[in-house]
C-alpha positions as CSV (number, residue, x, y, z in Angstrom):
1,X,-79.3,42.1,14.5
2,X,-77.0,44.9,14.0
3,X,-74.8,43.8,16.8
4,X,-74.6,40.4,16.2
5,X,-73.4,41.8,12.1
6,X,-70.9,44.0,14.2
7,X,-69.3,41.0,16.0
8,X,-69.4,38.8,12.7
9,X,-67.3,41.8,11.2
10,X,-65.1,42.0,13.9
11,X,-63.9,38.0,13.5
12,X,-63.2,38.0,10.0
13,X,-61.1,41.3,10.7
14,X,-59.7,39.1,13.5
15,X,-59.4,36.0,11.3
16,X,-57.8,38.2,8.3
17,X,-55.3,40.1,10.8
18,X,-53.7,36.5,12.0
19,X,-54.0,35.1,8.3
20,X,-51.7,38.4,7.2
21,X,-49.2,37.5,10.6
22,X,-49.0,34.0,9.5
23,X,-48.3,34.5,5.8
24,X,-45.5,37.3,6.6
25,X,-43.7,34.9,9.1
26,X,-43.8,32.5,6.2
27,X,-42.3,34.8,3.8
28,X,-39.5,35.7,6.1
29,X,-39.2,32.1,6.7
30,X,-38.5,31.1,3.3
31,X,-36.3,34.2,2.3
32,X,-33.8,33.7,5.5
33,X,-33.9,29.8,4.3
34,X,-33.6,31.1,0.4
35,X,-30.3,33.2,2.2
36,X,-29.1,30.6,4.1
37,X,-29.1,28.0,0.7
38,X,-27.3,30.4,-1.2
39,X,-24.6,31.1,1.6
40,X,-23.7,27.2,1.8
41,X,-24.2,26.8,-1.9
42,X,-21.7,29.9,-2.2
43,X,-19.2,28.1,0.3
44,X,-19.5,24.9,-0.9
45,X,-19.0,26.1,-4.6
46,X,-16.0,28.1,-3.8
47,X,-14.4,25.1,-1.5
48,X,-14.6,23.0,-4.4
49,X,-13.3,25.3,-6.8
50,X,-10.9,26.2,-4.4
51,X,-10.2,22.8,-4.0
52,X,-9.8,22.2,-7.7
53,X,-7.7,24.9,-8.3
54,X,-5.1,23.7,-5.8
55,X,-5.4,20.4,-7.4
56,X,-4.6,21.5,-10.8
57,X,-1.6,23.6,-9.7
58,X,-0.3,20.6,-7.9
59,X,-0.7,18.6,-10.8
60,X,1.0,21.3,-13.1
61,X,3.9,21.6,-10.2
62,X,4.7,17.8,-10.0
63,X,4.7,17.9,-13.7
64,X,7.0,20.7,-14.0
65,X,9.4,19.2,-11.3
66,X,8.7,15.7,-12.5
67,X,10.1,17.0,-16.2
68,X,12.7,18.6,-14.3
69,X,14.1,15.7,-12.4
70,X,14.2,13.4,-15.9
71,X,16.3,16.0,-17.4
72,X,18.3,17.1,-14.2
73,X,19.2,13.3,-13.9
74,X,20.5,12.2,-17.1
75,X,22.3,9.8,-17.8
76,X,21.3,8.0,-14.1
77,X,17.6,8.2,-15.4
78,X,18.4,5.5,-17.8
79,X,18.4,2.9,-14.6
80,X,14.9,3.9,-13.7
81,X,13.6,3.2,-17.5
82,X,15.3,0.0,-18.1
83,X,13.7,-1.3,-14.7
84,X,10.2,-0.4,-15.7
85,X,10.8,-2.0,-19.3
86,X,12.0,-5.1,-17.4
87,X,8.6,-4.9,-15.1
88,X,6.5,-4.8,-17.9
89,X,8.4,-7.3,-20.0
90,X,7.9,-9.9,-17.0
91,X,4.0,-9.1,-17.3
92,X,4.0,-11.5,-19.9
93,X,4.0,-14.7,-18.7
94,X,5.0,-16.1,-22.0
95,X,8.6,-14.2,-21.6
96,X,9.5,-16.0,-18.9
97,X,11.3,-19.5,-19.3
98,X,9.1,-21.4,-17.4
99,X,6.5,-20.5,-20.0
100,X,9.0,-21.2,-23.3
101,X,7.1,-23.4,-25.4
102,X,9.5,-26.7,-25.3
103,X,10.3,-29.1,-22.7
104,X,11.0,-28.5,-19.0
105,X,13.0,-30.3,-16.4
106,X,12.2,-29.4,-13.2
107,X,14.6,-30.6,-11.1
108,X,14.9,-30.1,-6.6
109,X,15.8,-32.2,-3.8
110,X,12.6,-33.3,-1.7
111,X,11.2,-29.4,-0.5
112,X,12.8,-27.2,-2.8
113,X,9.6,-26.3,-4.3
114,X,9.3,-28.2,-7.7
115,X,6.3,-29.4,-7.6
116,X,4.5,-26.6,-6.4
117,X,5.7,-23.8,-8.9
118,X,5.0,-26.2,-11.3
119,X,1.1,-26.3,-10.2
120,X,1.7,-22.8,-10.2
121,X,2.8,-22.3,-13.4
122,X,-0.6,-24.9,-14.4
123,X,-3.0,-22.4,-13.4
124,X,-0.9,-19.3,-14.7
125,X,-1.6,-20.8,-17.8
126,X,-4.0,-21.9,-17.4
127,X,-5.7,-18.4,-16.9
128,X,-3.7,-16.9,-19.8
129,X,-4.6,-19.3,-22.0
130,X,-7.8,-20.5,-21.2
131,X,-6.3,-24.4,-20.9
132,X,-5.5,-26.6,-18.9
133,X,-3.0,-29.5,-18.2
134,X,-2.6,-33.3,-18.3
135,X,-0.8,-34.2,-15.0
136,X,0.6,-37.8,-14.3
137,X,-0.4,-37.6,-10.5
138,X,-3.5,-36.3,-9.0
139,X,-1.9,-32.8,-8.4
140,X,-4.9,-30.8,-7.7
141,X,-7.5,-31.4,-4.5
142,X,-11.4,-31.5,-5.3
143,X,-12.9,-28.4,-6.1
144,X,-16.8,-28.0,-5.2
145,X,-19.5,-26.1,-7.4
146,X,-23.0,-24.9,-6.7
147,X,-24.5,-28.2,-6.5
148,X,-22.3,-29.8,-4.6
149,X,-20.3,-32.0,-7.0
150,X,-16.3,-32.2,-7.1
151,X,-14.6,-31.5,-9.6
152,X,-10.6,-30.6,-11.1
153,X,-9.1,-28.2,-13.8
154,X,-6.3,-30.6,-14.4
155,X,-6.8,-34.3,-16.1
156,X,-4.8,-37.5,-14.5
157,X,-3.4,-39.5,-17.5
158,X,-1.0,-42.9,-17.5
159,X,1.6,-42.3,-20.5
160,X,0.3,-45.6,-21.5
161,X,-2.8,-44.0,-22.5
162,X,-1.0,-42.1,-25.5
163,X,2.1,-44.4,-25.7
164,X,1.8,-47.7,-26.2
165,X,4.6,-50.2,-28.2
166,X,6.4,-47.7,-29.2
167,X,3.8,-45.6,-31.1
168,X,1.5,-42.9,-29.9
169,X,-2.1,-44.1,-29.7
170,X,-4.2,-40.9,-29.1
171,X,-4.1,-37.6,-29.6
172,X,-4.8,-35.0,-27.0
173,X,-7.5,-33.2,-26.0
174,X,-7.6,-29.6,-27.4
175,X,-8.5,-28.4,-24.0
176,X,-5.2,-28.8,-22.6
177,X,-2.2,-27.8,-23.9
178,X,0.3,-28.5,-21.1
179,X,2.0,-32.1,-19.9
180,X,3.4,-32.6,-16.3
181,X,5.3,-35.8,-15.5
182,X,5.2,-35.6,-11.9
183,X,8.5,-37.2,-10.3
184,X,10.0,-38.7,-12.9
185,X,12.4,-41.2,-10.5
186,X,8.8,-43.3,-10.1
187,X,8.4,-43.7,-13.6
188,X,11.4,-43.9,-16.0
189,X,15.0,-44.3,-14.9
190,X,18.0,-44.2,-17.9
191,X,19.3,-47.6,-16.6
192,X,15.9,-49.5,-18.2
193,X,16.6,-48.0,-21.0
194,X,17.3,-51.2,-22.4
195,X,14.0,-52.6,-21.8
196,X,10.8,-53.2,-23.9
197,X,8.8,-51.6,-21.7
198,X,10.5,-48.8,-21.1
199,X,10.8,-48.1,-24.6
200,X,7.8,-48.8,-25.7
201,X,6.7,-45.1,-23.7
202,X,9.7,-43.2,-23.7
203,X,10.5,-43.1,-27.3
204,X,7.0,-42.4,-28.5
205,X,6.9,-39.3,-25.8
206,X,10.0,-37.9,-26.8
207,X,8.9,-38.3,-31.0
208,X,5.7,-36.4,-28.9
209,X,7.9,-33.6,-28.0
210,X,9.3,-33.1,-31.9
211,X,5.7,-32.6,-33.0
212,X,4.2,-31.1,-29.6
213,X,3.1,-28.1,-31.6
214,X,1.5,-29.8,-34.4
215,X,-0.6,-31.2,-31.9
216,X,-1.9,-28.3,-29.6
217,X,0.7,-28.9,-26.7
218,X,3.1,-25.9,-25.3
219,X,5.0,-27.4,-23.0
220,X,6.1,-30.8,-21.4
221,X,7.2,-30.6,-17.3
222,X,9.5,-33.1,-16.2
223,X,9.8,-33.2,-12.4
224,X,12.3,-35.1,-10.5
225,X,14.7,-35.3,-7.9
226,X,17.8,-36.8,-10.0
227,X,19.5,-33.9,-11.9
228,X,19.6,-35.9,-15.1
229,X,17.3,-38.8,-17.1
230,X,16.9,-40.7,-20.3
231,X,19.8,-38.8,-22.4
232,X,17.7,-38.6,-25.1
233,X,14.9,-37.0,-23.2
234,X,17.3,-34.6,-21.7
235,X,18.7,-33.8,-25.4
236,X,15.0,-32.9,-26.5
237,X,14.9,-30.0,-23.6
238,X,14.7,-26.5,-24.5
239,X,15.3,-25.5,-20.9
240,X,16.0,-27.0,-17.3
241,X,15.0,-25.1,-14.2
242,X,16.1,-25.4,-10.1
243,X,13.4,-23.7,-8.3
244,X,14.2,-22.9,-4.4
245,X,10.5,-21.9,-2.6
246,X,10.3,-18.4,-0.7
247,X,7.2,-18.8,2.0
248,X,6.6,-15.6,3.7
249,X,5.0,-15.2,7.9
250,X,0.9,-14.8,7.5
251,X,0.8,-11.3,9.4
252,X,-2.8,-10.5,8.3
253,X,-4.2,-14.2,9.9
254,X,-1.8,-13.0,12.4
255,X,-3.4,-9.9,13.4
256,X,-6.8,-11.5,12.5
257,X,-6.8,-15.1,14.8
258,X,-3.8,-15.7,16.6
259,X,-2.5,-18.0,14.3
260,X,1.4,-18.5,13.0
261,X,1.1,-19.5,9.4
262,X,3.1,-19.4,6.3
263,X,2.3,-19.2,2.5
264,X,4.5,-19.0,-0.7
265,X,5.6,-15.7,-1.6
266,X,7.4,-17.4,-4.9
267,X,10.1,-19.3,-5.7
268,X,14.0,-18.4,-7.2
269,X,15.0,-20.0,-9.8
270,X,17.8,-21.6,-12.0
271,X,16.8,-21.1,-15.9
272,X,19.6,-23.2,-17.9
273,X,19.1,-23.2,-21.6
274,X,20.4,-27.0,-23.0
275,X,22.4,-27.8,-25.9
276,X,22.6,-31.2,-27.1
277,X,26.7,-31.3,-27.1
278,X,27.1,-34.8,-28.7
279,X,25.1,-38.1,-29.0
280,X,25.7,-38.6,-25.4
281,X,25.7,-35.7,-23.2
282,X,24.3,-31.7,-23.8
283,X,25.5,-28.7,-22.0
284,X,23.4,-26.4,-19.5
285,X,24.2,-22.9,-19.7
286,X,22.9,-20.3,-17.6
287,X,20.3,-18.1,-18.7
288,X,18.4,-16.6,-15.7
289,X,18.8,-16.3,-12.1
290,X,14.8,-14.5,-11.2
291,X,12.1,-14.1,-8.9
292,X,8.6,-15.9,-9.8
293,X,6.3,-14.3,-7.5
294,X,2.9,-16.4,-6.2
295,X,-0.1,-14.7,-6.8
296,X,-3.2,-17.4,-7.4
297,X,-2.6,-17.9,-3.4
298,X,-6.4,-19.0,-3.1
299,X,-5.8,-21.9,-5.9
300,X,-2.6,-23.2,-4.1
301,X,-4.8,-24.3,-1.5
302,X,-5.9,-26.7,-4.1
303,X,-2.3,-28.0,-4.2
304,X,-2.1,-31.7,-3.3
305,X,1.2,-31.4,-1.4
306,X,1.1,-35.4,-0.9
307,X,-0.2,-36.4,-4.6
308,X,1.4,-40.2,-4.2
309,X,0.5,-41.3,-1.3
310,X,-2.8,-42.7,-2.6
311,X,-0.3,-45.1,-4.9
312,X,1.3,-46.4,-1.7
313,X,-1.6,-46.3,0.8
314,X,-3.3,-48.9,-1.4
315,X,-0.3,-51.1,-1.5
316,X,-0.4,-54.1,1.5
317,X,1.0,-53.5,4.1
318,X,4.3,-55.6,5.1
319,X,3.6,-57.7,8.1
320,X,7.2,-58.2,10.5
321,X,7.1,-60.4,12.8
322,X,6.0,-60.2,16.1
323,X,8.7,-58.4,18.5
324,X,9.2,-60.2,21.5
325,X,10.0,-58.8,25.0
């Protein structure tokens, strides 16, 4: 019995002895990781206030030097302030003459770009404002929501449906507050001026323009490829534009298919202010030659670059005769 307590002993002395080896490897475990933590913790610390140091003495330098190149360039500073006063006077659309409230003509031979810095200038507006525009021609292609369902920013109108007999009919919708006559040539030429029809639209529009703010609308587009119309439209104009398009080579789509494309970068354009100069003519006088960069590119896929040729397509077709060989 005495033996077998003697060898019971002996274990738990065992058992205790390896317990003690196990705990003081754990111990020096955790202080060399405790050491290790605080040596990175001290690195890291000191990197990033290192880092900020440098940071803020770089900051302090540029501004010392930056203050120092304002003064040390006097007067030629004076360029570099009246070109960021002219950026940030162009951020507002509404400074531009396209965007004058008034009436526009619009006027390019076929490609110059007329009709698409108009639908440009829609949906600048139409962003800034919140509104959108009454267009003559279907100008826009089908957008498609959620569901599945088409659908346009812009409303087709006939000028009969506000002019009729001489007299507007209907007032417009305060959910636009822009109207585009798309190609003018198709719809009113100065030599049926003499006409009952004719009249009967015209001089109702143009009384329109006299009261367009009274009634919600900023501006009235006139595009067309003749350089003048009605005289007493062209009287009623606050400005007259000549756009000429600026497409740019897709290098992204480039890099990214293969593909040669090209997309609008802007337009240049022609801002004439006009001044009625007697009962029978005006005068155009130049007001700015500028840049009017393109930057809804997705929307401008909307664009319908052929918006008539749904008015002809349905027309019948002329039947020749029969060639004979």
């Amino acid at each position: 019995m005495q033996a077998v307590r003697q060898v019971f002993t002996m274990e738990l002395s065992s058992i205790d002895a390896y317990e003690k080896k196990v705990l003081s490897f754990v111990s020096s475990y955790e202080r060399i990781l405790d050491k290790v933590i605080n040596a990175w913790f001290f690195i890291i610390m000191h990197f990033i206030s290192l880092f900020r140091n440098i940071t803020v003495i770089f900051g302090k330098t540029l501004s010392i030097s930056g203050k120092f190149m304002r003064y040390s360039t006097y007067p030629i500073h004076w360029i570099w302030i009246k070109n960021e006063l002219k950026l940030k006077d162009n951020a507002q659309i509404e400074d531009l003459p396209l965007f004058q409230v008034g009436g526009h003509y619009i006027y390019g031979k076929p490609g110059s770009g007329k009709s698409t810095v108009v639908y440009h200038a829609m949906m600048d507006y139409a962003y800034y404002t919140g509104k959108c525009s009454y267009t003559t021609e279907m100008m826009e292609m089908p957008r498609i929501n959620l569901s599945g369902r088409e659908y346009f920013y812009h409303q087709l109108f006939q000028p009969s449906d506000f002019f009729q007999d001489g007299e507007q009919i209907s007032s417009f919708d305060d959910h636009y507050n822009v109207i585009v006559y798309e190609e003018m040539l198709t719809k009113y030429q100065q030599r049926n001026n003499k006409e009952k029809g004719y009249n009967s639209e015209v001089l109702p529009m143009i009384a329109a323009m006299g009261t367009q703010r009274h009634q919600g609308i900023d501006m009235f587009y006139f595009i067309s490829q003749l350089p003048r119309n009605d005289i007493a439209l062209m009287q009623m104009l606050s400005w007259y534009h000549e756009p000429k398009i600026k497409k740019a080579f897709d290098y992204k789509l480039w890099l990214d298919t293969g593909k040669i494309r090209f997309y609008i970068k802007g337009w240049h354009i022609k801002s004439y202010s006009v001044t009625p100069k007697s009962g029978y003519d005006y005068d155009l006088k130049l007001q700015q030659t500028w840049f009017y960069d393109c930057v809804h590119h997705d929307d401008m896929t909307y664009f319908n670059r052929l918006n008539m040729k749904s008015k002809y397509a349905k027309l019948p077709k002329m039947k020749g005769a029969p060639m004979e060989i």
